[in-house]
N, C-alpha and C positions, 0 to 999 in steps of 0.2 A: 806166455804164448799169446801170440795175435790170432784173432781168431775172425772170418768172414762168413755171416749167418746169409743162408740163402732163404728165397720162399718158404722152401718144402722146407728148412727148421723149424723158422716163424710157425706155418702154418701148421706144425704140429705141435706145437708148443698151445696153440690160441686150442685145439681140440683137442688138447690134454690128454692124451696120444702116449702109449709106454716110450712110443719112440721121442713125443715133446719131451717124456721127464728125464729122458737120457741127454737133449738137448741143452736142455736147463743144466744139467751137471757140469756139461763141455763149457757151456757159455760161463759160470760160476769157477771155475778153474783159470779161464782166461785173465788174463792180466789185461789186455785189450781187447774190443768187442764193435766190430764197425759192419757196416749194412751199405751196398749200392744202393744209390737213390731208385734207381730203376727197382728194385723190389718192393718198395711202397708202392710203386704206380703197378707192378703186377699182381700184387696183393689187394689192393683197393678194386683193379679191374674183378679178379677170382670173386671176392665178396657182392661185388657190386651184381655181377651176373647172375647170383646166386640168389639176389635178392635182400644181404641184409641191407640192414638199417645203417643209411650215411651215416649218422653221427656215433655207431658203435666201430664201423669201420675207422671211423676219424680215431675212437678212443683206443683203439688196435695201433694204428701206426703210430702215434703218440706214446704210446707204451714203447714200443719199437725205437722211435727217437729217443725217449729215457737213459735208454742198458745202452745201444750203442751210438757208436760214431754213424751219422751220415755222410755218406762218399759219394761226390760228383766225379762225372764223368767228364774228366780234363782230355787234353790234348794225347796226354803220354800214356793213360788208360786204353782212349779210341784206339791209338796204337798199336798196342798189345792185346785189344778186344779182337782186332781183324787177324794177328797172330795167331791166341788163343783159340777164335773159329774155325780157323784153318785146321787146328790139332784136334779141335775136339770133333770135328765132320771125320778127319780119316778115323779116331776110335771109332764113329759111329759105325760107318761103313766094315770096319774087320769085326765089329761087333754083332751085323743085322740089328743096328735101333736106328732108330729115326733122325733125320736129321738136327744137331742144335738148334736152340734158340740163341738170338742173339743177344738173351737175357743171359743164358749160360756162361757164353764169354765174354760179357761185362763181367759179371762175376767172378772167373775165372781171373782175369784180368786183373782185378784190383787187388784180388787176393795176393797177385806175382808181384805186382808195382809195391804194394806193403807189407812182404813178407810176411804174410799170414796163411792159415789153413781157413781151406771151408768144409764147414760142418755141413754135410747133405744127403738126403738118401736118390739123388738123381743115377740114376746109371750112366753118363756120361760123364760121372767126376770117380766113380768107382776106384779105377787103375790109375788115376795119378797121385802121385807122390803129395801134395796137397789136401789131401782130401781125410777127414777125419767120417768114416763113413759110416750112415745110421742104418740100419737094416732092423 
């Protein structure tokens, strides 16, 4: 299985979270294991605000580089990201939740382009077919 790790895994995983140890299982089961570049920059931002320390934050996404693939955001991604935003604004809307982020459908997006599932506890990835969902 391909599998596309979003923040909210990461970031349970790093606060060792029942729901990070169940992440860790998915992630350990995968045959491939890939990360949008954009979730280091929203993971670095989350820590950075919060105050830790750059160089643990560096040792965080470095770990993160290790387990998976880092995935740019190509021509045929942007594509499919404005696609993907478009689907995941109307769940939001029949749902009453908030509008996406456009971190979401990057996300969403790379996951389609490489035939992989994302691991997440976002409510906006909930109902799709995609989605290996943590609760």
């Amino acid at each position: 299985m391909r599998l596309v790790v979003d923040s909210y895994g990461w970031i349970e995983i790093f606060i060792g979270s029942e729901k990070g140890h169940y992440v860790r299982e998915v992630i350990a089961k995968a045959h491939e294991v890939y990360t949008p570049d954009i979730v280091l920059a929203e993971i670095a931002r989350k820590y950075l605000r919060e105050g830790m320390d750059v160089s643990l934050i560096a040792e965080r996404l470095s770990m993160i580089n290790k387990i998976s693939v880092i995935v740019p955001v190509d021509v045929k991604i942007a594509i499919e990201t404005a696609k993907s935003y478009l689907e995941l604004k109307e769940i939001a809307k029949k749902n009453a939740l908030r509008d996406p982020s456009l971190f979401d459908a990057i996300i969403l997006a790379t996951a389609r382009m490489i035939g992989a599932k994302v691991v997440t506890g976002d409510e906006h990835f909930k109902s799709l077919s995609e989605t290996i969902w943590v609760n």
